[in-house]
C-alpha positions in Angstrom: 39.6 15.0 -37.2 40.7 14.6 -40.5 40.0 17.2 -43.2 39.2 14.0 -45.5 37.0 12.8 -43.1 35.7 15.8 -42.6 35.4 16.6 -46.1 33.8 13.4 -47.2 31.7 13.1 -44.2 30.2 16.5 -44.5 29.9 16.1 -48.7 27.6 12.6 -48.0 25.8 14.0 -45.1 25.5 17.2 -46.9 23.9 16.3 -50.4 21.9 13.4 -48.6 20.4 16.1 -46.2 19.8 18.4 -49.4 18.1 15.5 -51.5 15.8 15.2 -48.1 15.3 18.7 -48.1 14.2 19.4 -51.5 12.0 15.8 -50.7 10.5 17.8 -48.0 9.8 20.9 -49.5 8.4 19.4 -52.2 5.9 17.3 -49.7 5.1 20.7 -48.1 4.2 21.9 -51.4 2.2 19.5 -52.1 0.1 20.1 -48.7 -0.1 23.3 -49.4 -2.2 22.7 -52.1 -3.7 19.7 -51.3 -5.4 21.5 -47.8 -7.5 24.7 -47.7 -5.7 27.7 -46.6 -7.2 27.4 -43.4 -6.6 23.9 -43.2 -2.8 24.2 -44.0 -2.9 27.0 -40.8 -4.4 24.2 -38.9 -2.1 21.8 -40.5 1.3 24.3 -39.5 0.0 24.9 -36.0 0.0 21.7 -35.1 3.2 20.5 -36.8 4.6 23.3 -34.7 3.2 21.5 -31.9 4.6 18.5 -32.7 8.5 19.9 -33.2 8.4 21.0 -29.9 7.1 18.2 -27.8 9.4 15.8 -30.4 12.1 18.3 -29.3 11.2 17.7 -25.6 11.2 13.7 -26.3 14.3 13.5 -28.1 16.0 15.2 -25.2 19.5 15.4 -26.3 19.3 11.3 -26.6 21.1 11.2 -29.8 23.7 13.3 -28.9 24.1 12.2 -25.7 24.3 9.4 -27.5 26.9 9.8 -29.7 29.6 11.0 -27.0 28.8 7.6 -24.8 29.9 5.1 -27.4 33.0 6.8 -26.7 33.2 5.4 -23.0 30.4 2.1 -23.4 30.2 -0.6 -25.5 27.8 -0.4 -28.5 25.0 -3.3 -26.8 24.5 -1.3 -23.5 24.9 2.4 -25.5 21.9 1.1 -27.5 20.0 -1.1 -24.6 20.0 2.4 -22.6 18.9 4.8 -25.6 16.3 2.9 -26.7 14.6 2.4 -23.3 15.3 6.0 -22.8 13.6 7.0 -25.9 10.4 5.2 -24.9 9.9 6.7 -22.0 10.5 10.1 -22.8 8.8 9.9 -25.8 5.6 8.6 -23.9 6.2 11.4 -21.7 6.0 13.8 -24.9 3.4 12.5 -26.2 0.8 12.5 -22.9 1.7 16.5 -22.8 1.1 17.2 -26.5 -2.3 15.2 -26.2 -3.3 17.5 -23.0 -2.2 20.9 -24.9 -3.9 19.8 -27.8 -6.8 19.0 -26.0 -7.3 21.9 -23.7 -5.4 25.1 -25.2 -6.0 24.7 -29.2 -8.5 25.6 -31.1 -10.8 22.7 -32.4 -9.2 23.5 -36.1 -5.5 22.0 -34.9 -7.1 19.4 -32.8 -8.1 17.1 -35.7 -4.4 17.4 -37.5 -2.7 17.2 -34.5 -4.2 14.3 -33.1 -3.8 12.2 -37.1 0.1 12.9 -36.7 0.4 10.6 -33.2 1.5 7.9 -35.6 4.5 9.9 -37.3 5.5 11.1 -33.8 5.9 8.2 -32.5 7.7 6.1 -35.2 9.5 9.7 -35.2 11.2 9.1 -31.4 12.0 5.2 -32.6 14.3 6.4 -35.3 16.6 8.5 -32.6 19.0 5.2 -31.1 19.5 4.2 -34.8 20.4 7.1 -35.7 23.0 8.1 -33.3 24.6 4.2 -33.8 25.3 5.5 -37.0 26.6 8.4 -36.5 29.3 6.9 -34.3 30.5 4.5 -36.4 31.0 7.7 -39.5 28.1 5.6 -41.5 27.3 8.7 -42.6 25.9 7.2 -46.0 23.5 5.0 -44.7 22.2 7.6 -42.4 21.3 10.0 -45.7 20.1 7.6 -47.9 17.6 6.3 -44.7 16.5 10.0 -44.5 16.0 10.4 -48.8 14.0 7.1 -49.0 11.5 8.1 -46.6 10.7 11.4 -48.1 10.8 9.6 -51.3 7.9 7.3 -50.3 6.1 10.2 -48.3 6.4 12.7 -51.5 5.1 9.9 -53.9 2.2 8.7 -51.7 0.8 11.9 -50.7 1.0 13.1 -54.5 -0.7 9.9 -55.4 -3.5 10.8 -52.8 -4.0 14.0 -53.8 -4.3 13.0 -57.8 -7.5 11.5 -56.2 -8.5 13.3 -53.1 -10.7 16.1 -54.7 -13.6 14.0 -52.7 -12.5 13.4 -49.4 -13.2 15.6 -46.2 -11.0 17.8 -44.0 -10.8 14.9 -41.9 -9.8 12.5 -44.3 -7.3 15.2 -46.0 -5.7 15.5 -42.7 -5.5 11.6 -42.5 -3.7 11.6 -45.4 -1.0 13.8 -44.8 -0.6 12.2 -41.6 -0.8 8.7 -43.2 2.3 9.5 -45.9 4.7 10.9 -43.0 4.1 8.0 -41.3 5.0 5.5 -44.0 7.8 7.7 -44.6 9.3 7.6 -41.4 8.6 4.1 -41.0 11.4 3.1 -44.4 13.7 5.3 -42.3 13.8 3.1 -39.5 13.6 -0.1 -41.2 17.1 1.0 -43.1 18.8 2.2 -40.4 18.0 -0.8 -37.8 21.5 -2.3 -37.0 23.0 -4.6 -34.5 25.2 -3.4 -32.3 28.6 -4.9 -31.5 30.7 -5.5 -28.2 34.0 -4.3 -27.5 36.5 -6.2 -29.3 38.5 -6.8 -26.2 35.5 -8.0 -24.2 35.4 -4.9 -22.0 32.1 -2.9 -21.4 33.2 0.0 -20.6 31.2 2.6 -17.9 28.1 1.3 -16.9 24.8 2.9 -18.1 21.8 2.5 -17.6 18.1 4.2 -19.1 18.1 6.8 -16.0 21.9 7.7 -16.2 21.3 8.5 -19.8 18.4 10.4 -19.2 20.2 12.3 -16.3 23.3 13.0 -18.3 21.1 14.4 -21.6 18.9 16.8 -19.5 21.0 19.8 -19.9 21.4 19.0 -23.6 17.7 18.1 -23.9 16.7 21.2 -22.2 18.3 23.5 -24.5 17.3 21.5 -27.6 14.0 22.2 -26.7 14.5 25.3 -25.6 15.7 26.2 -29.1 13.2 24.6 -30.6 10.7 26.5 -28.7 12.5 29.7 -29.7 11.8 29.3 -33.3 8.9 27.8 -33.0 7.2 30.4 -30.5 6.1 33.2 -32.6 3.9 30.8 -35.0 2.0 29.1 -31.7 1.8 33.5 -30.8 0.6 34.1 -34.1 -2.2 31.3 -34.0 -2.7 33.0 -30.4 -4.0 36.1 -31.8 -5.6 34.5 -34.7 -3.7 35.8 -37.5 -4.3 32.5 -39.3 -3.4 33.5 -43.2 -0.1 35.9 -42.5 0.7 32.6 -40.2 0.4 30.4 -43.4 2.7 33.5 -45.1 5.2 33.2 -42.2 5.1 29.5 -42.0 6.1 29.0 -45.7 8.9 32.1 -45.4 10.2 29.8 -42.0 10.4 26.9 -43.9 12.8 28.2 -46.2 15.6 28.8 -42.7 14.5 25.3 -41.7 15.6 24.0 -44.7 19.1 25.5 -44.4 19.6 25.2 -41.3 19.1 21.7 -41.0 21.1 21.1 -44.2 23.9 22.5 -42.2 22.9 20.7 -38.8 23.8 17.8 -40.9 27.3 18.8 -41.5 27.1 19.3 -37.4 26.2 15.7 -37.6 29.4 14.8 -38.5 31.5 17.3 -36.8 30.4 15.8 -33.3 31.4 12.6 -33.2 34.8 13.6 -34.9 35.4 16.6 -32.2 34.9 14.0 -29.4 37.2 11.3 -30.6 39.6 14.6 -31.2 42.2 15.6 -28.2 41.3 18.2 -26.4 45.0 20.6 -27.1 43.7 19.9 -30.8 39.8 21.2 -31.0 40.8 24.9 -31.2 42.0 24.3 -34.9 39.7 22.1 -35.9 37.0 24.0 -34.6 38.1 27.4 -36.8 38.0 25.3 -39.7 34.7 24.1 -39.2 34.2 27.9 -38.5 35.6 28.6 -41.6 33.5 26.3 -43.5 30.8 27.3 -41.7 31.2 31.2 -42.9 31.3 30.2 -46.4 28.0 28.0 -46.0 26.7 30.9 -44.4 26.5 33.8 -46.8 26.1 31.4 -49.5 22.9 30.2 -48.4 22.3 33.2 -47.4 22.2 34.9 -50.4 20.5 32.0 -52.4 17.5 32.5 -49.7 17.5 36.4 -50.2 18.0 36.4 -54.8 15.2 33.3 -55.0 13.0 34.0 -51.8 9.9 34.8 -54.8 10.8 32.1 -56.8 11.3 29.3 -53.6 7.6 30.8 -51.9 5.8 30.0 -55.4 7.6 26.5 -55.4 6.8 25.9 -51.3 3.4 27.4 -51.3 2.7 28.9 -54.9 0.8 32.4 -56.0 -1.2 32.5 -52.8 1.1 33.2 -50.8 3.3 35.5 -52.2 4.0 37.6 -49.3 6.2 35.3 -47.9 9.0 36.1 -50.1 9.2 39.4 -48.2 9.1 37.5 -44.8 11.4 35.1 -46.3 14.2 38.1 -47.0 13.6 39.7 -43.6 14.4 36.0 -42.3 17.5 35.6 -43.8 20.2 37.2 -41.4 18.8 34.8 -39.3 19.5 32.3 -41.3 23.2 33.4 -41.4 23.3 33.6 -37.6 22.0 30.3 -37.0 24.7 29.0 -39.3 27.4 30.6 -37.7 26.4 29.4 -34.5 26.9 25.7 -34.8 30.6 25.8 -34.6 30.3 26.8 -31.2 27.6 25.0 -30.0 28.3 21.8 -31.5 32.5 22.9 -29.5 30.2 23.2 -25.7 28.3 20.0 -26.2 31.4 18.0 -26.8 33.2 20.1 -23.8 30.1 18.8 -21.6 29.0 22.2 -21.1 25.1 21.9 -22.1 24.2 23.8 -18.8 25.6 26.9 -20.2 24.1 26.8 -23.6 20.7 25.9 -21.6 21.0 29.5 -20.0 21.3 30.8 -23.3 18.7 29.4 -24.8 16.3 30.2 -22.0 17.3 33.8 -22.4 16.6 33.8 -26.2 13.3 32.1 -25.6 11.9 34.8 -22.7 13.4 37.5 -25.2 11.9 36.4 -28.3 8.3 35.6 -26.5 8.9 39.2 -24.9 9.0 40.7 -28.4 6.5 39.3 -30.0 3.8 39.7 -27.5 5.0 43.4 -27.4 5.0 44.0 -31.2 2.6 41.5 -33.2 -0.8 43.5 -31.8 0.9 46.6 -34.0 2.8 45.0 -36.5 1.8 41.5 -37.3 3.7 38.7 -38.9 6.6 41.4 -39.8 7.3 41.3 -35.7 8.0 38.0 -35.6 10.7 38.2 -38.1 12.6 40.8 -36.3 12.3 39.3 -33.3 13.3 36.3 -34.5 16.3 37.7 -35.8 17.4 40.1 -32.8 17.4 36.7 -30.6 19.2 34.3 -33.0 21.8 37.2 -32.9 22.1 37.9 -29.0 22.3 33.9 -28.8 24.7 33.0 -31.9 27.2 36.3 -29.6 26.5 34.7 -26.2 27.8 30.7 -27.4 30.5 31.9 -29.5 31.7 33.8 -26.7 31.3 30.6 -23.8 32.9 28.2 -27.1 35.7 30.8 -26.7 36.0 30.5 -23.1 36.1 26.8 -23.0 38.1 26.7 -25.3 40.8 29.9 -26.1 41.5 30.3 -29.9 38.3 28.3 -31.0 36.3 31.4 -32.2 36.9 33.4 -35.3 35.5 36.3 -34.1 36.6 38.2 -37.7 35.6 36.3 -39.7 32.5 35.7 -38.1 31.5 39.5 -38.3 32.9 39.6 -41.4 30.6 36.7 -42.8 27.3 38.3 -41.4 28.0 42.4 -42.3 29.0 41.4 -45.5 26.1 39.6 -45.8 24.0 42.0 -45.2 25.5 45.2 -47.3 25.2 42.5 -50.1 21.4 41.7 -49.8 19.8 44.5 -48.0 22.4 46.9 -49.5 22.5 45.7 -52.7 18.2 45.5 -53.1 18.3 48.8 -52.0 20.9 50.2 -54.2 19.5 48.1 -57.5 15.9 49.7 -56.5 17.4 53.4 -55.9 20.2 53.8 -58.7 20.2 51.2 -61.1 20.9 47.4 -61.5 24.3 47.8 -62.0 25.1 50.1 -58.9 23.1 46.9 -57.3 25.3 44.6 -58.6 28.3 46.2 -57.6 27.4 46.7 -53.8 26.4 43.0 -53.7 29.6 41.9 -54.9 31.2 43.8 -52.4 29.6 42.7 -49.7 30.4 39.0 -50.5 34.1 40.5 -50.8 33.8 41.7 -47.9 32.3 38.2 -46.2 34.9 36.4 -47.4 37.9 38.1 -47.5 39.4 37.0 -43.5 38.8 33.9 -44.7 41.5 33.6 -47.6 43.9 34.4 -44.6 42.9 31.0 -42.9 42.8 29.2 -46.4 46.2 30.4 -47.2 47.6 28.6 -43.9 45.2 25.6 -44.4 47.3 25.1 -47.8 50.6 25.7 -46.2 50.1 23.1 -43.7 49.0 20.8 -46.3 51.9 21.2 -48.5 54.5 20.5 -45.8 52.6 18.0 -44.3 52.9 16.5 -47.8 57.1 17.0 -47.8 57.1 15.4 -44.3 55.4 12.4 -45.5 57.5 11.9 -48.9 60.4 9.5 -48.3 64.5 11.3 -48.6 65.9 10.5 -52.0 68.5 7.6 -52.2 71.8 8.6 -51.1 71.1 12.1 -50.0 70.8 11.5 -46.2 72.2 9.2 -43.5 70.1 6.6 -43.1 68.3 6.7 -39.4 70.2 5.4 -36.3 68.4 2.9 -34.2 68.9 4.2 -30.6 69.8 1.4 -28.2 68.3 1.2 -25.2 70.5 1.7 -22.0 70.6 -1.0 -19.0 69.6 -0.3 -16.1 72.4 0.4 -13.5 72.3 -2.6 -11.3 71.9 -1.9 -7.2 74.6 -0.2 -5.4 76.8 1.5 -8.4 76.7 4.4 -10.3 77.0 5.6 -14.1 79.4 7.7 -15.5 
């Protein structure tokens, strides 16, 4: 894995996942106020509903995915994912139906049951999607994603310009309608035709079933982790606390948003881990760390210094506790970006079974909390608890990424990146609030020293082998060396006699 690659890769997949993002938000915002607050409860309920079945159907496809091209020509890769897709996304679909149908309320029923169309062009996406990611088309990937939201932003807005008359039903529709066409000029731009091998081979076999088999560990935990941060909102709808959900759900999106930004620089770590050998993914894996750590209290502190400003964007002056939810949420945010250097390390070391077990745990932990807390705290228990579990679970896959593979982990700079973090928000709010602005200032610029500082250590070493990389590669001046001797090879020593 090149650092240019890398670099590039990470830049296109990066922006084009930010564009999206803001695209998203934006199309949030504008169901925010286009629904009721009650409606937009409804509306979050059931698009949690959706992410996890859609978590459950996706079932570590793409990724799985991904790390077969490697082995299987591109035809048979795609024949198998595609026929894999439909039937687990079928699946999905028949259990989201009978949840919806039997366990929610008849408020989530109408907008679940309007966003079957976006679900399902949703699960046809995944085998384009993963084509391109193996062959580094990073570009066309991003610009698929930023046209859809483009064309669902601008058709909901048109609707709602003109929607003043239309019922809860037909509001509902609507949204559903424009994520729908949305997703639809996704897949349209990233349809491509695969190609054989080059040398006619084909590679292992596979077939639908084998790919299925192979991504259930990796499917599992997908959903597994999908369920984890998605739990606390179906809790929250559980116990009926429908307006702090809307709060929470608008404070979430804002760790969403990052986290996904970065899952898109995981995007293009993967398939350049995997064609990596294996002496050589320690190093390259504590760069991405150290890239990681960067991205991590950066975002970080963007979320905690414009949480106000980013809730009256997402959801606007109805829902301005969020902001606070949105701050207690950020540690998490940290954690979950930290993490991905390790688990994105296990799934190309085949070791999905693992990170299942830690995902199951987080799940039965967070579910435990929240149950325990929200009757006597509300919305502000599902924040903790959602940050207590990222944390046990961000610890837990460092330490198996670690185990796989010895010297992969930064486990400094890790700590480093997430105390700093938070002596630099928490401590620097609380000092501004206590002292003075200024005593503020200077504990949150301390804490980002401190968040940063192992990693000018790494960077330091990063240049060094750069630079003489650099010398290696520059051709001897003109007269100053001998030129190269060609070693000749030596015959073989014919039957019966002996060199000397």
């Amino acid at each position: 894995m090149s650092r240019r690659q890398f670099a590039r890769g990470s830049a296109i997949q990066g922006t084009g996942w930010g564009v999206s993002l803001v695209l998203q938000a934006a199309h949030f915002a504008v169901a925010a106020r286009f629904l009721t607050p009650t409606e937009f409860a409804a509306y979050v309920a059931a698009l949690a509903l959706y992410g996890i079945t859609g978590a459950l159907s996706e079932f570590g496809l793409q990724q799985t995915s991904v790390l077969a091209f490697q082995t299987s020509d591109e035809a048979r890769v795609m024949r198998a994912s595609v026929v894999a897709s439909v039937l687990l996304g079928g699946a999905s679909l028949v259990v989201a139906v009978v949840i919806t149908a039997l366990a929610l309320p008849r408020s989530v029923q109408d907008p679940a049951l309007l966003l079957v169309p976006a679900f399902v062009i949703a699960r046809a996406e995944l085998p384009f999607q993963a084509l391109r990611q193996h062959r580094l088309q990073f570009g066309r990937v991003a610009s698929a994603e930023v046209a859809g939201r483009v064309v669902a932003l601008a058709s909901l807005a048109v609707i709602a310009l003109g929607g003043d008359s239309l019922s809860t039903t037909g509001r509902f529709a609507a949204v559903g309608l424009t994520l729908a066409l949305g997703l639809s000029v996704s897949v349209i731009m990233l349809i491509g035709r695969p190609s054989p091998q080059p040398d006619g081979r084909h590679g292992k076999p596979l077939s639908a079933l084998r790919l299925i088999v192979e991504a259930v560990p990796l499917g599992l935990t997908n959903a597994a982790s999908f369920v984890h941060v998605r739990i606390d909102q179906v809790i929250l709808a559980a116990y009926g606390v429908t307006i702090a959900l809307a709060d929470y759900a608008i404070a979430y999106r804002l760790l969403d948003a990052a986290v996904a930004l970065v899952s898109a620089v995981g995007m293009v770590a993967l398939p350049l881990l995997a064609r990596r050998p294996r002496h050589e993914r320690a190093q390259a894996s504590r760069e991405f760390g150290d890239l990681l750590s960067v991205l991590a209290v950066v975002m970080g502190m963007l979320a905690f210094i414009f949480a106000p400003q980013l809730v009256l964007l997402l959801g606007g002056h109805q829902y301005t506790y969020a902001a606070w939810l949105a701050r207690l949420l950020s540690p998490a945010l940290v954690v979950s970006v930290l993490n991905v250097s390790g688990a994105q390390l296990a799934i190309v070391e085949r070791r999905a079974s693992a990170l299942l077990r830690i995902a199951i745990l987080g799940v039965a932990l967070n579910v435990a909390l929240n149950v325990a807390l929200i009757p006597r705290y509300g919305v502000r228990a599902s924040a903790v608890a959602t940050v207590v579990t990222e944390t046990i679970g961000a610890g837990l896959v460092a330490r198996l990424a670690e185990m796989l593979v010895p010297g992969s982990i930064d486990w400094v700079g890790m700590l480093a990146a997430l105390g700093g973090f938070l002596i630099a928000s928490f401590g620097g709010l609380a000092a501004w609030r206590e002292v003075s602005i200024f005593a503020g200032c200077v504990v949150g610029v301390a804490g980002v020293v401190v968040a940063l500082l192992p990693l000018l250590g790494s960077a330091r070493h990063a240049l060094a082998a750069w630079r003489a990389r650099g010398r290696r590669d520059e051709p001897p001046p003109s007269g100053d060396v001998d030129p190269p001797t060609r070693s000749l090879p030596i015959p073989p020593t014919p039957p019966g006699r002996t060199q000397h």
